[in-house]
Residue, then its C-alpha position, 0 to 999 in steps of 0.5 A: x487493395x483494401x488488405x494492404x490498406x488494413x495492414x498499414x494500419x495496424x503497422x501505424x497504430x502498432x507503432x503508436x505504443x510500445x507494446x512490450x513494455x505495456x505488457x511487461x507494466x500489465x504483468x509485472x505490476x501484478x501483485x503475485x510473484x507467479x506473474x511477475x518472474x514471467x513477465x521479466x523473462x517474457x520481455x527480455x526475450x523480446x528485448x534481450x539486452x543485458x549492458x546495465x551499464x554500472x559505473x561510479x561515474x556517470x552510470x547509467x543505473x542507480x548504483x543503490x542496487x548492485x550496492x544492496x547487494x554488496x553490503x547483504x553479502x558482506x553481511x552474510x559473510x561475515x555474519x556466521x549464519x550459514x544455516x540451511x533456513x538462512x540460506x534461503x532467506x538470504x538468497x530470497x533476498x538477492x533475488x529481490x534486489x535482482x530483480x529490481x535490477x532487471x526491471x530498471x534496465x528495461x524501462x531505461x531500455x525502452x525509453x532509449x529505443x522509443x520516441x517519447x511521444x510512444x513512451x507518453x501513449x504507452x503510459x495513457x493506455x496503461x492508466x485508461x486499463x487500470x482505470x476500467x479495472x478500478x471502475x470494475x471493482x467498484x460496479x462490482x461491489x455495487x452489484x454485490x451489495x445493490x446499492x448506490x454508494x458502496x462508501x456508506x453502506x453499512x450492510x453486511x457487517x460493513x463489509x464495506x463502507x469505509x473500507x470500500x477503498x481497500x477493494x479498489x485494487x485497480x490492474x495490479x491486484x495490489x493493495x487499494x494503497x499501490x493503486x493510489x500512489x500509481x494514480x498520484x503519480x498519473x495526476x502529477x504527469x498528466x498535469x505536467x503535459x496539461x491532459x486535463x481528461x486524465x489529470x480527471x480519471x486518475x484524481x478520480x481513481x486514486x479517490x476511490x481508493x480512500x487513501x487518507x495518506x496520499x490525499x494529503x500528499x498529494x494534495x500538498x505537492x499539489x499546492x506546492x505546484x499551484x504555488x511554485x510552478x503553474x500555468x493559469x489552466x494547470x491551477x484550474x486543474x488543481x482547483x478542480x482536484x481540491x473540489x474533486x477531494x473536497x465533494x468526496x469526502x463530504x458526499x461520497x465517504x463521509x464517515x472517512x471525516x471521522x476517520x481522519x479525525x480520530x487518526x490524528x488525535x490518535x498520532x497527535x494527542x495520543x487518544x486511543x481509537x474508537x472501541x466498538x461497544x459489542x464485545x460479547x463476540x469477541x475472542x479472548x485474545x484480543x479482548x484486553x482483560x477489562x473487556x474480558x471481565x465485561x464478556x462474561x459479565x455481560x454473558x452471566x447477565x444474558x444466562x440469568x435473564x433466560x433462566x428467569x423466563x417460564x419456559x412455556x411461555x408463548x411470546x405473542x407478536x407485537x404489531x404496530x397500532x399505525x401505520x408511518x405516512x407521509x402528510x399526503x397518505x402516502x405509506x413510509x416503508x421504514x428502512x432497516x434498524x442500522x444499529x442492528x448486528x447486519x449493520x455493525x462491524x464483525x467482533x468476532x476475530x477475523x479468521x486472517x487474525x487467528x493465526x496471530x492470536x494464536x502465535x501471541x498465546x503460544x509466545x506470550x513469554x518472549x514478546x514485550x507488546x503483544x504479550x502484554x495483556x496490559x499494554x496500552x497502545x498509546x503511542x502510532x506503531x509507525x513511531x514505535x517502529x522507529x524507536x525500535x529500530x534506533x534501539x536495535x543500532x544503539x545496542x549493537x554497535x557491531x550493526x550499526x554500519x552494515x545492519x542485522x541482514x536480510x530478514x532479520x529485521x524490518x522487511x517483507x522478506x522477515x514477515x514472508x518467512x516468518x510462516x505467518x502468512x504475510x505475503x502469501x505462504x511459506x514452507x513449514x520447515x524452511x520457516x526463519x525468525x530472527x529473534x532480534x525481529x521478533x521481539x521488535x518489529x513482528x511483536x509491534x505488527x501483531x500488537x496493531x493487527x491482531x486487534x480490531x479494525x480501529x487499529x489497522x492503519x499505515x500510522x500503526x505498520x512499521x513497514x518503511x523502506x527507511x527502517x528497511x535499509x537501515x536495520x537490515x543494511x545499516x547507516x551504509x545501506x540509509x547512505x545508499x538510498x539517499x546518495x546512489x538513488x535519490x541522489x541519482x535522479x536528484x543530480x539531474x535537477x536541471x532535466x527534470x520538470x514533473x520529476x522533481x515533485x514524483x521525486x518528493x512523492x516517493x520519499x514520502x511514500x517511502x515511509x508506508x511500506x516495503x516498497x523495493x520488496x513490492x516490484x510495482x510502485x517502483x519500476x513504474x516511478x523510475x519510467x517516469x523519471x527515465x522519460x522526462x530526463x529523455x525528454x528534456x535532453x531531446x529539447x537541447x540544441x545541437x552543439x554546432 
């Protein structure tokens, strides 16, 4: 009795959840491709299905994919380069569009076979995951640094203050910026299907993250809710994010204040960001050749001042003539001196910028940025990117309709085989860097990121899917994203309520990174898109 009684239960509580595809979001969204590549054939083995379902009219798929495709082929047909080191570029590169295939199909897959009640529980539980991993990650700097608030703990070289964010990866390992576009997403869902509780947890989560850039837009797509389409309980809700946000920046992260401020000036009124004072400890390649002269001058200074001191001189200890106390009696333990070295960013080169110091030295002659010590970077990186890529186009007008190709231009695959440790390693002998690429995009990339931490910021990364598909795939591959992606789920306005704001989200979030290349973000964009199109086709009446 009691055993039959057990087992109903488990069977209820199984059926509450798709429990395939949590596992197949769990898994795929990780950040390494070592687990994503087993998770597509885990489910496809627990849900083999293979009817994509292609078609020009009415398919059942974006047909930007197969499109991709098409035109990468074509290109590297007709482009000449059948060398062995391409060759492995180029089929790195179908492989990543095969496998946003593959993932697409499977969660149109389990929104056809699963009610939408399963397929909303699903995403709940994943969100509760990745909510507990996020907390882990900050008790667990907490722990390290044993201190309260991580965000304005300057110790440790600040290791961490106002870059605690970026260790807020969340369950996908990812960076602290797929965490808070996952939970942007979250908060504009649950607002929709008015579960205030998790509206809370992902706003929450996707603060910890200290995303500048995605607080701002999700903070206007909010207003454009609160302003457009609203219950009274949803404006209390975006109300209380706007708190949520505004009690965040002043009292948890307040330096990001500063942060923010010099960002926009920098964009804005081109003003370079803030230099740290401390220079004597940096390495010579990313010092510019003023602060060189400063280096050894300031190094000159410090060897006469030891020179000039007796060498048996006994340096006595200096002890203090009072004590600090309170007007009570009660003894002050003086804190730490915050503007000693512990308490002050690292100058020297981080060791993950070696390698790009030293391939700025060894290239110097070929690379119009970098490799000039009297460049001034007055102008965002992401701005430069652009100019850049309608350079490209400009001068090559055999390009201009299908591209460079795959890795040739602005693309994670470009960065990865490029053997500069971008998105993990790469073998030595297989290594590719188109010169097109280098002399543009990854000269722009280790101008920024070879400097100091002040410029290492989305508005310096040329990464964006825009500049992706249209230096690499050409005007035909920029009209296949608008017309056979967004044009996809756009055309469906009429079935989409949360969808029509996630789809303004995306096309921000487009402009930040590499995201097709990254296999998180949007698998779980198209989820969403999938279940309300579902959703709202279900609410229909029947036609009699």
């Amino acid at each position: 009795m009691l055993i039959n009684t057990g087992h109903n239960y488990i069977q209820k509580f199984r059926k509450l959840l798709d429990w395939k595809l949590l596992a197949f979001l769990l898994l795929f969204l990780n950040v390494k491709l070592a687990v994503k590549i087993p998770a597509i054939a885990l489910i496809y083995i627990l849900q083999f299905d293979f009817k994509f379902g292609f078609s020009f009219k009415n398919s059942r798929l974006p047909l930007f994919y197969p499109l991709m495709i098409l035109i990468g082929t074509i290109n590297f047909i007709i482009g000449g380069r059948h060398d062995l080191s391409y060759v492995i570029v180029w089929l790195t590169g179908i492989s990543f569009w095969l496998l946003c295939i593959l993932a697409v199909h499977q969660v149109k897959l389990s929104v056809e076979k699963n009610d939408a009640e399963v397929i909303r529980n699903t995403i709940i539980v994943f969100f509760v995951i990745n909510a507990l991993c996020s907390a882990f990650n900050l008790l667990s700097i907490i722990h390290e640094i044993h201190a309260i608030n991580p965000y304005t703990y300057q110790g440790n070289y600040q290791k961490y203050f106002i870059g605690t964010g970026d260790y807020i990866k969340g369950i996908t390992f990812d960076t602290s910026n797929t965490n808070a576009i996952l939970n942007a997403i979250g908060v504009i869902y649950f607002l929709d299907k008015k579960k205030p509780f998790m509206v809370l947890i992902c706003m929450a989560v996707m603060l910890l993250t200290c995303s500048n850039f995605m607080n701002i837009i999700l903070l206007l797509i909010l207003s454009g809710i609160f302003i457009f389409k609203s219950t009274r309980d949803q404006k209390s809700l975006i109300a209380a994010c706007v708190v949520m946000l505004v009690v965040f920046m002043l009292k948890v992260s307040p330096q990001n204040n500063q942060y923010v401020i010099n960002i926009t000036k920098y964009v804005f009124l081109r003003e370079k960001p803030e230099q740290r004072s401390l220079i004597t400890q940096t390495a010579e390649p990313v010092l510019s050749p003023e602060e060189q002269k400063q280096k050894i001058a300031q190094a000159y200074l410090d060897s006469v001042s030891k020179a000039s001191m007796p060498k048996n001189r006994i340096i006595k200890p200096v002890f203090a003539t009072t004590i600090p106390a309170t007007k009570n009696g009660r003894i002050i333990i003086p804190g730490p001196d915050i503007n000693s070295a512990p308490y002050q960013s690292l100058t020297t080169t981080p060791v993950e910028q070696r390698p790009l110091a030293a391939f700025i030295n060894a290239h110097k002659q070929v690379l119009p940025i970098s490799g000039n010590d009297n460049y001034n970077a007055l102008t965002p990186g992401k701005v430069l990117g652009i100019v850049q890529t309608i350079g490209f186009l400009h001068h090559h007008a055999s390009k201009i309709w299908m591209g460079a190709g795959m890795g040739n231009f602005s693309s994670k695959l470009a960065f990865r085989v490029s053997g500069l440790g971008f998105s993990g390693g790469y073998p030595t002998k297989y290594i590719y860097i188109y010169h097109d690429f280098l002399v543009n995009h990854l000269d722009l990339y280790l101008n920024f990121f070879s400097r100091r931490a002040g410029y290492h910021s989305l508005t310096n990364s040329p990464f964006s899917v825009y500049d992706q598909v249209t230096s690499e795939y050409g005007l035909l591959g920029l009209l296949a994203l608008v017309l056979f992606y967004f044009g996809f789920f756009a055309s469906r306005y009429q079935q989409l309520t949360y969808g029509i704001p996630l789809l303004f989200l995306m096309a921000a979030v487009f402009f930040v990174d590499y995201w097709f290349e990254q296999l998180s973000v949007i698998p779980f964009f198209e989820l969403m898109l999938f279940l309300n199109i579902s959703e709202t086709n279900k609410l229909k009446p029947a036609i009699s």
